[in-house]
C-alpha positions in Angstrom: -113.4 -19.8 -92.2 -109.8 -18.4 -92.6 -110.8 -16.3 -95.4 -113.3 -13.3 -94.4 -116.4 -14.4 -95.8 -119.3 -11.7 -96.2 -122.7 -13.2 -96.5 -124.9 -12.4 -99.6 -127.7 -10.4 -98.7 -130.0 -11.4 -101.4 -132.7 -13.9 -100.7 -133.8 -14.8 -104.5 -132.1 -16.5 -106.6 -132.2 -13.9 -109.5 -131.0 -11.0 -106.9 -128.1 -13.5 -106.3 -127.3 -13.1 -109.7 -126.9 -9.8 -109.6 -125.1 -9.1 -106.5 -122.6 -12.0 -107.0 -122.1 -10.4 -110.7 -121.1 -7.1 -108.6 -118.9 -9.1 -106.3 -116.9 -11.3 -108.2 -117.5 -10.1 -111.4 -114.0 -11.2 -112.8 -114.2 -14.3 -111.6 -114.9 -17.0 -113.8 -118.2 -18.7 -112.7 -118.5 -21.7 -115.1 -115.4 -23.7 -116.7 -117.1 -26.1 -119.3 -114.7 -27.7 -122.2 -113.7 -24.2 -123.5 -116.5 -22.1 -122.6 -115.7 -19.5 -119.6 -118.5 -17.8 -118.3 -117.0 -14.3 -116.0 -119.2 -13.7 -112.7 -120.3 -10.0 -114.5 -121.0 -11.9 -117.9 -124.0 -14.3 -116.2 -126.6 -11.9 -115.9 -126.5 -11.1 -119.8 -126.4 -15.0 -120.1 -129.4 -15.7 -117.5 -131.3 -12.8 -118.8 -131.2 -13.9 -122.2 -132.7 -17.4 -121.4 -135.7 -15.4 -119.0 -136.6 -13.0 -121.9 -137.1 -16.1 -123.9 -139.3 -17.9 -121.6 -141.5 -14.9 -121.2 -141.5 -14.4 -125.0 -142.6 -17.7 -125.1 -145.7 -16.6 -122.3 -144.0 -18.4 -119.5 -145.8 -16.2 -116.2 -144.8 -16.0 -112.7 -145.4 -19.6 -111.0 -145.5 -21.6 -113.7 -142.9 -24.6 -114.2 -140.2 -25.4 -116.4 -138.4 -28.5 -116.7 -134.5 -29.8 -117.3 -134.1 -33.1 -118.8 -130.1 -32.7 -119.0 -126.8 -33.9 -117.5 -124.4 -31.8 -115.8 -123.3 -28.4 -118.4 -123.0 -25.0 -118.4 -126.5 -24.8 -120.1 -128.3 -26.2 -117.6 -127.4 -23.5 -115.0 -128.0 -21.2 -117.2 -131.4 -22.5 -118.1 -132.3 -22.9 -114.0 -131.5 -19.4 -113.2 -133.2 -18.0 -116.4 -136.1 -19.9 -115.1 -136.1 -18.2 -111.9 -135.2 -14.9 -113.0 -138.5 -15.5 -115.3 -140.3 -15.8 -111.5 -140.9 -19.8 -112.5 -140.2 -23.0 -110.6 -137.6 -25.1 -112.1 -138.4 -28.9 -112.3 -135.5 -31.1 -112.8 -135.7 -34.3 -113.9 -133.4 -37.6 -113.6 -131.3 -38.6 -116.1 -131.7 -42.1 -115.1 -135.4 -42.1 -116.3 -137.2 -43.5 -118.9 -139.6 -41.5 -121.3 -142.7 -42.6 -119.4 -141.4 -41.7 -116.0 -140.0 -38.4 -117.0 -143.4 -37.5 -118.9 -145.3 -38.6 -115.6 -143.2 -35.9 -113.8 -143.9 -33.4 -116.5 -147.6 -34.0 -116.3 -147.8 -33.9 -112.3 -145.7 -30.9 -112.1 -147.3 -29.1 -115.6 -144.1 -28.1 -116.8 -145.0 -25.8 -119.9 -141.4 -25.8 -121.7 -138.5 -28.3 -121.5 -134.7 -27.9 -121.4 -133.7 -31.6 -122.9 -130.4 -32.7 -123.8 -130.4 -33.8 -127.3 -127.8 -36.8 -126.7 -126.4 -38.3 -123.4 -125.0 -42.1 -123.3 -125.9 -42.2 -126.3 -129.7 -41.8 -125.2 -131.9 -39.4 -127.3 -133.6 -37.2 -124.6 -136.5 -35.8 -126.6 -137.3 -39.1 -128.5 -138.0 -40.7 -125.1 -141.5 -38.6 -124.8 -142.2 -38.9 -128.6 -145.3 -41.8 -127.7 -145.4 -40.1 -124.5 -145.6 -36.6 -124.0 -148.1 -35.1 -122.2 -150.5 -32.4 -123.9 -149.5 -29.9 -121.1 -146.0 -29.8 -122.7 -145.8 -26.8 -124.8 -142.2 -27.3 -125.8 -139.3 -29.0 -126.0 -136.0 -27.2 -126.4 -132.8 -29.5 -127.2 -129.4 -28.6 -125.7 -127.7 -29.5 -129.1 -129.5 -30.2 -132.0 -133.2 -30.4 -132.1 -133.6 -33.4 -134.6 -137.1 -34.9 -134.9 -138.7 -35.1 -131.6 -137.5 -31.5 -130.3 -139.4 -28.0 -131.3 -136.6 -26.1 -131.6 -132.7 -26.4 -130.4 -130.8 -23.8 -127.7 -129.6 -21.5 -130.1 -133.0 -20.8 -132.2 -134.9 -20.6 -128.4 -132.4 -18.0 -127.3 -132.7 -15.8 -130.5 -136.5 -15.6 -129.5 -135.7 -13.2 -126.5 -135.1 -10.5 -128.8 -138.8 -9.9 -128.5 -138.4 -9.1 -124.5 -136.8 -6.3 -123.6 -134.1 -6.5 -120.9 -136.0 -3.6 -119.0 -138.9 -5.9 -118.6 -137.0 -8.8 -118.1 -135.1 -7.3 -114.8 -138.6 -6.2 -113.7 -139.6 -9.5 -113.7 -136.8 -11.3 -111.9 -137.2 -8.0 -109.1 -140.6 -8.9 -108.6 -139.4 -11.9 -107.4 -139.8 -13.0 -103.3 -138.3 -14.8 -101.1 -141.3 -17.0 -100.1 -141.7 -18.3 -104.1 -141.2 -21.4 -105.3 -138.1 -21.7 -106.0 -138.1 -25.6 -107.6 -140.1 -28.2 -107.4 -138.1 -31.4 -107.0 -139.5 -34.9 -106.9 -138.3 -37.4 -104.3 -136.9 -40.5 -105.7 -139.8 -42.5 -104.8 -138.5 -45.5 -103.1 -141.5 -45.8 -101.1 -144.2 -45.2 -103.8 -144.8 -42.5 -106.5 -142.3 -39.8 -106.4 -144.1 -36.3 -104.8 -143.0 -32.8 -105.2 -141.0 -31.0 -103.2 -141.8 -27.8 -103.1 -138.7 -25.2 -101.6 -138.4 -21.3 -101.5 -135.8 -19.3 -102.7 -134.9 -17.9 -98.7 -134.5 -21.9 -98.1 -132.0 -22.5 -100.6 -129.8 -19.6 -99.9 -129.7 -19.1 -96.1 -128.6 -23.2 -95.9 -126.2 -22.9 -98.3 -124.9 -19.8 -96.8 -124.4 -22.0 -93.6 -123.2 -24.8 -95.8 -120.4 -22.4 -97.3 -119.1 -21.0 -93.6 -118.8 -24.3 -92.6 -117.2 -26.5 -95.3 -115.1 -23.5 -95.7 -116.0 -22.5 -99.1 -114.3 -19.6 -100.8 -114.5 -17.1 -103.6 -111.7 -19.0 -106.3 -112.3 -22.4 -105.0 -112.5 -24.5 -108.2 -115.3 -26.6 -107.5 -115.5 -30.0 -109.3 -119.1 -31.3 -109.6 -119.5 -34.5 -110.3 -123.4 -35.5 -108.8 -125.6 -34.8 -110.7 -127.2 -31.1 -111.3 -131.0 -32.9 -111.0 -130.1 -33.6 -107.3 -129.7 -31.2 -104.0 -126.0 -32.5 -104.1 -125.4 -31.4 -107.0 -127.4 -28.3 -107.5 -127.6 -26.4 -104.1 -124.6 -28.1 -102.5 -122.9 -27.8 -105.9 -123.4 -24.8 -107.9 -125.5 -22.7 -105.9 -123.0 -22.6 -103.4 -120.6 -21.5 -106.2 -123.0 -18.8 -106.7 -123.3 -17.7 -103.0 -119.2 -18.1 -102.2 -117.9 -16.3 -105.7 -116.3 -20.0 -106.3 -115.7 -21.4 -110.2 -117.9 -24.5 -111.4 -116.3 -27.4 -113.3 -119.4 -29.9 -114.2 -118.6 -33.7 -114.6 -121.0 -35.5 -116.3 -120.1 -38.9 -115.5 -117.7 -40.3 -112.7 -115.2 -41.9 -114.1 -111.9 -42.2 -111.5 -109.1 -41.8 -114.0 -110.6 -38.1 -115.9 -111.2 -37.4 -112.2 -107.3 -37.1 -111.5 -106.8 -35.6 -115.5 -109.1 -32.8 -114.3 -107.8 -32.6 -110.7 -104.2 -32.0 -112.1 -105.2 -29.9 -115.0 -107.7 -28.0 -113.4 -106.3 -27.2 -110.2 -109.4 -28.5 -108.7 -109.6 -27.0 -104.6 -113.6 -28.8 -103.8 -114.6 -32.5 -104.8 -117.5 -33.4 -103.2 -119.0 -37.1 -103.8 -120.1 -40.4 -102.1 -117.8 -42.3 -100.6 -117.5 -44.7 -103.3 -115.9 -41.6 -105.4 -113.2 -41.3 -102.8 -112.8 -45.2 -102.6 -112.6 -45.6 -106.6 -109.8 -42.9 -106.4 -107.9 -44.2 -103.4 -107.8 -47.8 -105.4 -106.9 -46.2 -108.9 -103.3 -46.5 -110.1 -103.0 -43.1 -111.0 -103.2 -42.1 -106.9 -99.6 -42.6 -106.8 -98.9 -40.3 -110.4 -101.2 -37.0 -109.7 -100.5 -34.0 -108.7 -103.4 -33.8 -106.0 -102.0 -30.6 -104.0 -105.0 -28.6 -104.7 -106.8 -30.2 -103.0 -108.7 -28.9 -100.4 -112.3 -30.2 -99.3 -114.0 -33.3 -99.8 -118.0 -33.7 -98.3 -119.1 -37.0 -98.5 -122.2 -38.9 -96.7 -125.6 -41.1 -97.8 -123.2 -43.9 -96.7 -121.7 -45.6 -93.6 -118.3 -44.5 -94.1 -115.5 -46.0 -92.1 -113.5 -43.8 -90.0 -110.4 -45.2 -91.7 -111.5 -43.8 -95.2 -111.6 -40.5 -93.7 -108.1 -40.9 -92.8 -107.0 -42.3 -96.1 -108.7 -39.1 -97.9 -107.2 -36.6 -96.0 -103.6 -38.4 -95.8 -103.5 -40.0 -99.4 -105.6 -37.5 -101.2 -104.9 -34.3 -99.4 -107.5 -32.7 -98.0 -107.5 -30.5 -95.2 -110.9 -30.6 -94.7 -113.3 -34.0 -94.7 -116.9 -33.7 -93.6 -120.2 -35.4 -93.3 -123.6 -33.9 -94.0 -126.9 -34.8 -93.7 -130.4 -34.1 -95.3 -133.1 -34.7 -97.9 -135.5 -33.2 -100.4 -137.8 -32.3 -98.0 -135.6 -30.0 -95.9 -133.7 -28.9 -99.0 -130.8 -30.8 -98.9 -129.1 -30.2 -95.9 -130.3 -30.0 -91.9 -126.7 -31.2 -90.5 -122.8 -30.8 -91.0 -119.2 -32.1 -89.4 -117.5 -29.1 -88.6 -114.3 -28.6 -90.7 -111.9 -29.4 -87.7 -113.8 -32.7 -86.9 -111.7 -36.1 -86.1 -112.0 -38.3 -88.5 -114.2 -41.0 -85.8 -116.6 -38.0 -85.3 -117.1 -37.1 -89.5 -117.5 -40.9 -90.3 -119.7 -42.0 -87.3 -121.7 -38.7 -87.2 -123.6 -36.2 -89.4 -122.7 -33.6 -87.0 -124.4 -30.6 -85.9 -127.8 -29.3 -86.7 -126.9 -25.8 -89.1 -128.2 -23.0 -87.3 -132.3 -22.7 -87.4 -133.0 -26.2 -87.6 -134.3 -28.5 -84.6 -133.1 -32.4 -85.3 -135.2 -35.0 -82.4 -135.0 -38.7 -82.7 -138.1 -39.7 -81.6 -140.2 -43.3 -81.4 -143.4 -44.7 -82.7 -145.7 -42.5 -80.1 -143.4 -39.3 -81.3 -141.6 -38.8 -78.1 -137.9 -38.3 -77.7 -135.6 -41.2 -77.4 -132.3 -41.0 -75.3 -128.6 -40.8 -78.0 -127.5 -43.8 -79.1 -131.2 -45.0 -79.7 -132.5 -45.5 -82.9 -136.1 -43.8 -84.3 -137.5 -41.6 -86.6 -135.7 -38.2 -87.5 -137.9 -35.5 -87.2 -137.0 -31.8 -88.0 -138.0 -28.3 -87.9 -137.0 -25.1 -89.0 -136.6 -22.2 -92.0 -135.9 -24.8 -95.0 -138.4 -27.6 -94.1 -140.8 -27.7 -97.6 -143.6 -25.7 -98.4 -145.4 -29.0 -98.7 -145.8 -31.8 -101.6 -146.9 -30.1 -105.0 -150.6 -30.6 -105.1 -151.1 -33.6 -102.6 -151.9 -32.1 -99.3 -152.7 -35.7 -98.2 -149.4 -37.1 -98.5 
């Protein structure tokens, strides 16, 4: 990296929040709409949501699930439910009632965070025929209307029963080795299972993920996949969280609120597929937008032509352009380009293994295949899952 980067040396999630309040604390840390949330104003934020889970009886190792598109309150509600020593569930806002509520059921998710609205798509009124018994309730992100217990504002007023003093004890008695989240694979080759990751996973990747897409403290970090996937979430803000870098969520790619919020925003990160970059490199506003602060772009989950790699860095600025590789199972990431890779090697390649991690193509009797053959991937190392959420068969 050119800038000095110094590693956090918390391993939870909640202490993460506390010592990247002590480090940036004047930085902002969320930019949503109008709302600006300060690096040394999210603990007060995070702890409000935790004292309200554990109000509500929410104990160490229990789950809690977000039904929600990308917003400041959705952060906020993940990191209160780790601080409350629970595993956050996040759910797809793709899904229909009865495939969320099957995921709510599997995972027993006690509370959820739902938006009220999206797409014009009434979150809670989904589960009304559906929801499972387990669910205890159902807090809308907006108004509660009928199918909702109570809205975000009422639930957060409930934490005046919890004492911040407890509330900090609880989030310190959190370890490294807990679930972190429990996140359930997309299921394209039968019922979606749970993931289960730790918070030590999550940090030390993304702490490899920051050094070597050159993330830094300031970067204004435009997040446009969606907070319910790794992409989004630990490629997205937690690495915000572990570089001292500002989040922008983006609900919904559209290519020409894209270059508004590039311009306007001074946006330095845009990560995406590489149908984001293509949509943008096609749109007539390329040619009218100020996209000088621009700075890195990581892309992958595609075959990507070395020439679009050219085309971003020349016609859209970057400096940096790289590939990465991974999946639920390994938390999101298990290989990266290096920032200074040609653009043959970052669209041909997922690069390099991060450090702790052992990547072997092997065949259909597991052994080791020459390059250039193809096989299964197999890895090993630190952020490979605990195992699937109650299914020790699978």
């Amino acid at each position: 990296m050119t800038a000095a980067f110094t590693a956090p040396a918390a391993r939870t999630l909640p202490a993460l929040v506390l010592e990247a309040a002590q480090r940036h604390g004047e930085r902002i840390f969320i930019e949503d709409g109008d709302r600006r949330i300060r690096y040394a104003d999210l603990p007060a934020h995070v702890f409000a949501v935790s004292r309200a889970l554990i109000a509500h009886g929410i104990a160490p190792g229990d789950r809690v699930a977000i039904w929600a598109e990308n917003r400041a309150e959705w952060i906020l509600a993940a990191l209160g439910i780790h601080c409350a020593g629970a595993a956050m569930v996040p759910i797809n806002t793709r899904m229909k009632g009865a495939e969320a509520a099957d995921i709510i059921e599997r995972s027993g998710a006690r509370v959820l965070f739902a938006v009220d609205r999206f797409l014009d798509v009434d979150y809670p009124a989904m589960l009304a025929d559906c929801r499972p018994a387990t669910l205890e309730k159902v807090v809308a992100i907006g108004h509660a209307g009928a199918h909702a217990d109570t809205d975000w504002d009422s639930f957060i007023a409930s934490a005046a029963g919890v004492g911040e003093a407890q509330a900090r004890a609880r989030a310190a008695g959190v370890q490294p080795g807990d679930m972190s989240d429990l996140m359930f694979t997309s299921g394209t080759t039968g019922r979606p299972k749970g993931v289960v990751s730790a918070h030590r996973q999550i940090i030390q990747a993304f702490i490899e993920y920051v050094k070597i897409a050159d993330i830094r403290a300031g970067d204004r970090y435009l997040i446009v996949n969606p907070f319910f996937h790794t992409f989004g979430y630990k490629a997205g803000w937690v690495t915000c969280l572990i570089a001292g870098a500002t989040v922008l969520p983006h609900p919904v790619f559209d290519a020409e609120a894209v270059f508004r919020r590039i311009e306007a925003d001074r946006i330095s990160v845009l990560p995406g597929p590489p149908t984001l970059y293509l949509s943008m490199l096609a749109h007539p506003k390329l040619a009218h937008t100020d996209l000088s602060s621009l700075r890195v772009a990581v892309t992958g989950a595609s075959t990507i032509p070395p020439v679009l790699i050219e085309r971003m860095r020349r016609e859209l600025g970057f400096k940096v352009v790289l590939t990465a590789y991974g999946l639920t199972e390994c938390g999101g990431l298990a290989t990266i380009c290096a920032a200074d890779d040609d653009a043959e090697t970052v669209a041909l390649t997922s690069g390099h293994a991060i450090p702790g991690t052992e990547v072997s193509i092997v065949d259909a009797d597991n052994r080791p295949l020459p390059a250039g053959e193809a096989g299964e991937i197999c890895l090993r190392g630190f952020h490979v899952m605990q195992g699937y959420f109650q299914d020790a068969k699978a």
